[in-house]
N, C-alpha and C positions, 0 to 999 in steps of 0.2 A: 582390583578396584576399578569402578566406571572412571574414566577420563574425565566426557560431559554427561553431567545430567542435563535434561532441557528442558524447562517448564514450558509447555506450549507446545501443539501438535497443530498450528497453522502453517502455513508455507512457510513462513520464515523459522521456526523450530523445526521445521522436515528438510529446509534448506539447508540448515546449520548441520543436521543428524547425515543429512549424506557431504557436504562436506568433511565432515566428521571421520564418517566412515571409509571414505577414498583416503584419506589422510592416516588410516590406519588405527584410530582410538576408537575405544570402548563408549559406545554412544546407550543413553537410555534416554525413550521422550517418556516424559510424564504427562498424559495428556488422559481427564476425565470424561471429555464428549467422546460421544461415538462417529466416526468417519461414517461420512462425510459433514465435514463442518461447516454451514454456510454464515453469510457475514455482508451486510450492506457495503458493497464497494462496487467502485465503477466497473470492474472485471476486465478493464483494458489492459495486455501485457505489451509495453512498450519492445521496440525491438532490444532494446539494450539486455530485459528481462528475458526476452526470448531465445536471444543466443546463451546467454549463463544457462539456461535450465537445460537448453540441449546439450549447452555443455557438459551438463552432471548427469546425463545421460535419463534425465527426466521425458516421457513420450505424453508431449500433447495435443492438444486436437482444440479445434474451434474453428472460426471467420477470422482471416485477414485484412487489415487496413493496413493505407499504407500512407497514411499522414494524418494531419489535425486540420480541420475546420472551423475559426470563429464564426462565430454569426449575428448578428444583431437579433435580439430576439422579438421584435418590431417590425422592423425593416425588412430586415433578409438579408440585409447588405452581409458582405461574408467575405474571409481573406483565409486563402489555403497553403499550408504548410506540409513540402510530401517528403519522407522519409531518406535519406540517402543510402543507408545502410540494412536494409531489407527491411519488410512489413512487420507490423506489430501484428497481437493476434486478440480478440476477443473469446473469450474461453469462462463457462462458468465457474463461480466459484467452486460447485460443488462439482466438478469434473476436474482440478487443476489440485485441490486438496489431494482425493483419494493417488493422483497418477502419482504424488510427491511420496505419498502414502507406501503405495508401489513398489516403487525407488528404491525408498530408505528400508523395507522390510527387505528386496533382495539384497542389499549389501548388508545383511544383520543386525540391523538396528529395531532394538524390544522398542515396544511401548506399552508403556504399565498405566493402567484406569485411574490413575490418582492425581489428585490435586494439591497444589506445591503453594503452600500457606507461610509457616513457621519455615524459617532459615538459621540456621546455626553455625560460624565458621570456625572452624580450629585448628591452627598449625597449615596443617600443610590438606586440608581439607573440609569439606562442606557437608552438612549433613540438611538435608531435604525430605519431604514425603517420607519416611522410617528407609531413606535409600541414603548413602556416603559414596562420593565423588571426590574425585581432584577438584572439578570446578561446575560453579551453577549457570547455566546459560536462560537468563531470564526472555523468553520469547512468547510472553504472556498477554500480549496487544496495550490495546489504548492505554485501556483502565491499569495498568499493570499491580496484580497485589504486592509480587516481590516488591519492584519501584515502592510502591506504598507503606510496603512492613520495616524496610530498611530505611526508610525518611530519605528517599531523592527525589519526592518528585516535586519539579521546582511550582513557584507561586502561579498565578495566572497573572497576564502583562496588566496592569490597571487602564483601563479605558477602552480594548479592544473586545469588542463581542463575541460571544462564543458561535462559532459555526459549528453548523449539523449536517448528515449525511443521508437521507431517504432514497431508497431503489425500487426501483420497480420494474420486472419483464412484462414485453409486450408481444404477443403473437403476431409481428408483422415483419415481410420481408425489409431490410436494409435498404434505403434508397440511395445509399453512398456506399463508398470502402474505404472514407474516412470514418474518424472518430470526431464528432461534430460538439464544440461546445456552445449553447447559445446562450448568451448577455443580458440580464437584464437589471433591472435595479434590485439590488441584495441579493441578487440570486445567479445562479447556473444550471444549468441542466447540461447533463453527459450524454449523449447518445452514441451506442456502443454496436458495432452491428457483432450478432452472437453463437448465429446459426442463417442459412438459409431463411429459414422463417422465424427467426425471432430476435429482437433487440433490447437493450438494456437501456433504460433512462437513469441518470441519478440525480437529484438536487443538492446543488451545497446552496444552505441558505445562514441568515445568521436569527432568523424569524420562527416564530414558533406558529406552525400553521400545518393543516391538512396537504397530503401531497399533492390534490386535483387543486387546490388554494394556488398552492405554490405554480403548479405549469401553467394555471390562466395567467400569467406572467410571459408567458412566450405564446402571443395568439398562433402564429406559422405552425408551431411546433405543435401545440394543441391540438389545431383542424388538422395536422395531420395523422392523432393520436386517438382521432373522433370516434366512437365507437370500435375500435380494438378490443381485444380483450387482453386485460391488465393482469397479474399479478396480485396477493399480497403484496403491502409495504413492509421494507425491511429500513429502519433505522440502526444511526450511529451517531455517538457525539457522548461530548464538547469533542471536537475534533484535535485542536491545540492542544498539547500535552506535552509537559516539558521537560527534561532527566539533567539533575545535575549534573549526574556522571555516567559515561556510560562502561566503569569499571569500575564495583565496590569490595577491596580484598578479591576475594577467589568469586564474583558472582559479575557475570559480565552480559551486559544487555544488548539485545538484536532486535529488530525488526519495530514495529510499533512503540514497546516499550523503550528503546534507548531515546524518545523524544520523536513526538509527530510535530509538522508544520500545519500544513491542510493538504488537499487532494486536489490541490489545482491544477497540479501540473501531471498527475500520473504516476509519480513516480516513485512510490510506495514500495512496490514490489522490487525493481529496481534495485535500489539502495539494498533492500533486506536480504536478498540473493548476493549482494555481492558483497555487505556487509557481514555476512555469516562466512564467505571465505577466508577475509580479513581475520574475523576474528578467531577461526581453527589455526591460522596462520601464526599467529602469536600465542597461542596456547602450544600449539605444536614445539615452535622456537623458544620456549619459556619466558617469553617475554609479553604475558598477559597485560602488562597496563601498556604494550606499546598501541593498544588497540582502540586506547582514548584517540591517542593522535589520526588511526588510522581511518578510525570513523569521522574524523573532525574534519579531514582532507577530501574522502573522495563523498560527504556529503554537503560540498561549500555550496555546489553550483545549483544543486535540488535547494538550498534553506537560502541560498541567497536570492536566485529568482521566484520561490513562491512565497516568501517574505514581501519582495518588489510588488507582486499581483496584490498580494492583502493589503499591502499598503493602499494601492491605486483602487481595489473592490470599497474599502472602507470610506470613499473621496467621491460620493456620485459624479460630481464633476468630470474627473478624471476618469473614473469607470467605463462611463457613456462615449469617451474618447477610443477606449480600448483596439474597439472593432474596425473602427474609422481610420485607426491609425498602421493598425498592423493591414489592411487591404492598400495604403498608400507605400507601404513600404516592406512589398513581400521579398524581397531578400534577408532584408531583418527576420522577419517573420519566421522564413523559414528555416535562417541559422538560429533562430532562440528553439524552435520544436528539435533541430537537431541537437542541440545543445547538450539537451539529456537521453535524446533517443538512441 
């Protein structure tokens, strides 16, 4: 019998399937798209992500930075935060999919073209897409239909506005080797450097607007973006997504679906790499609901500082403080970017 099934053939379901497979079980991803999968995110792999993925013996490639940049996106004014633990990497989505892809196909792990709708539990096993498992590993993103069919996913907060995510590549050399975020009112933009010649922008906003709408909000950032050549937009959202649990019976949630904050701090990938060892860890040890607690712990410091940021982004007051305040006090500064890095 399959160990994991795993709904989801994104990094965090190929994460899970080669943890999986080093750990010696029966892995199947069920995943419908065709690799390479792409997906509006900022494509920043913090260092923390980047040493787990060499860990599992992942081979990737991309542009390294080697800290965070606020910036006022007005001003200029700007407070830097650099790594202490090697460089993160910028790496595209759709080059960071297929290497996972890679990976998990030499240590044996199938994947079958199907899509994981209907869930069924019994006894001592799951039955999914016309396939029977010990257990279902929901790594289905944002939207998550499992979360959906099985009724966990929790309410939206009342009063707080939904954020959204826009990307967009640009054909220009990197002017930094950081990862720059700049500030403005309701807004952020990610700049990412991606390659020698080319960079990744993204906005989180909570506005519903055109993306060129959105960066006349950072005049600096614009003139610098002046005639480039852009991209398609790639969107995502509501960002917020909640999981009451992230273990229902035999059907245990990773990556996205176990509950999104927002993408303010990066650290998306992060969490979902090392949340999918976690949870092979407890299926392994038979102790599958230990994996509520285990994701409760080493996700406190990601949900409790980018909860902190959405507090203060949702408070203009306080927002417009952000940049002014972290440039007065870069030792701060730059233990909160190590924090999670």
């Amino acid at each position: 019998m399959i160990d994991l099934l795993i709904a989801g053939g994104g990094p965090a379901g190929l994460a899970t399937a080669i943890h999986g497979a080093l750990a010696g079980l029966e892995v199947v991803v069920a995943e419908p798209r065709p690799t390479p999968i792409d997906k509006a995110c900022g494509e920043g792999l913090m260092p923390g992500a980047v040493r787990r993925l060499r860990e599992l013996g992942v081979p990737l490639s991309g542009q390294p930075f080697h800290g965070i940049r606020y910036v006022d996106g007005v001003s200029g004014r700007h407070a830097e935060g650099l790594f202490h633990r090697g460089p993160g990497l910028g790496t595209r989505r759709t080059a960071l999919q297929p290497a996972l892809a890679e990976r998990a196909a030499a240590l044996g792990v199938r994947v079958v073209p199907r899509r994981v709708d209907g869930v069924v539990q019994e006894g001592d096993r799951v039955h999914a897409a016309g396939l029977t498992a010990r257990y279902l590993v929901a790594a289905d993103g944002l939207h998550s239909p499992v979360r959906r069919g099985l009724g966990l996913a929790a309410p939206p907060v009342p009063g707080r506005p939904a954020r959204y995510g826009l990307r967009r590549h640009y054909d220009v050399a990197p002017w930094s080797g950081l990862v720059e975020v700049h500030w403005a009112d309701r807004c952020e933009a990610y700049v990412t450097p991606l390659a020698p010649d080319r960079i990744g922008v993204a906005l989180l906003t909570s506005e519903h607007a055109p993306f060129d709408v959105q960066l006349a909000r950072f005049p600096l950032l614009a003139r610098r973006l002046s005639g480039a050549g852009g991209t398609a937009v790639r969107g995502a959202g509501p960002l917020r997504q909640g999981a009451r649990v992230r273990v229902a019976g035999r059907v245990l949630f990773v990556g996205d679906a176990a509950g999104y904050v927002d993408a303010l701090t990066g650290e998306g990938l992060t969490l979902a790499v090392t949340a999918a060892g976690e949870l092979v860890r407890c299926v392994r040890q038979g102790r599958p609901q230990a994996y509520e607690r285990a994701w409760r712990e080493l996700s406190r410091s990601y949900r409790t500082l980018t909860a902190s940021l959405l507090w203060a982004r949702h408070r203009p007051p306080v927002a417009r403080r952000i940049v002014p305040l972290a440039a007065r006090l870069p030792r701060v500064f730059t233990g909160a970017v190590n924090l999670l890095a």
